[in-house]
Phi, psi and omega in degrees: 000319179244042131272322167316307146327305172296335179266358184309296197319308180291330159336295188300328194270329121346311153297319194291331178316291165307320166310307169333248167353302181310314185313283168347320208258334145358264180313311184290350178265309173309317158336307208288310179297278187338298162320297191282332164317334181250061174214161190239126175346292216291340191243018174057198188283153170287160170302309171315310155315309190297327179290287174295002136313305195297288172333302166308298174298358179294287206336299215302327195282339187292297175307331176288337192274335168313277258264315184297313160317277188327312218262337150296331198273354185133323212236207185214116169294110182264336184205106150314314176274352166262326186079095160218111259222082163213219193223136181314168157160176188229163168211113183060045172080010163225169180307148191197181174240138179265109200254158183205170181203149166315127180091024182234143191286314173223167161319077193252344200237176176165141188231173168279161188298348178247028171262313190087204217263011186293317190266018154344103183234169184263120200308331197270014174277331186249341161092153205297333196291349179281336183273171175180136164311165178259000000 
């Protein structure tokens, strides 16, 4: 938990990226859809679809380059629209995820690796001294 914790600022600021961009890449798909739904096969995309093509693959590429930051630093983007967020790690000798979300002061929560953020529980239920990164 606190190498996880020790990666938050940058953790935090990457998630804030992300939420952002995910919002971006939204709208711009939608743009997009929208556009190309009123175009006809036989005459291919408008220049205006295309420029919001374009976009739509800016974003994605941004984001992708997020999700690659994360996963350097250790951990893994679990919710694009929350920044949710987490790290590997074991409690009380098995593996688990050390969970986390945008707008959280620390690393407080973990759940097992196959519940997801549904079984989300709190480290101070098992108590902190149990935990550790992997």
């Amino acid at each position: 938990m606190e190498d996880a914790n020790k990666t938050l600022p940058l953790v935090r600021r990457i998630a804030a990226d992300v939420v952002e961009d995910y919002r971006v890449w939204k709208e711009a798909l939608f743009r997009y859809e929208l556009s190309a739904a009123g175009e006809r096969a036989e005459t291919g995309e408008s220049e205006e679809t295309l420029h919001l093509r374009q976009a739509v693959d800016a974003v994605a590429e941004r984001i992708n380059g997020y999700i690659a930051e994360l996963e350097q630093v250790g951990c893994v983007l679990k919710g694009f629209e929350e920044g949710l967020v987490d790290f590997p790690g074991t409690l009380d000798g098995r593996e688990v995820y050390l969970c986390w979300k945008l707008g959280e002061p620390e690393v407080a929560y973990w759940h097992p690796v196959d519940a997801g953020f549904q079984g989300r529980q709190s480290l101070e239920s098992v108590g902190a001294t149990n935990s550790e990164d992997a």
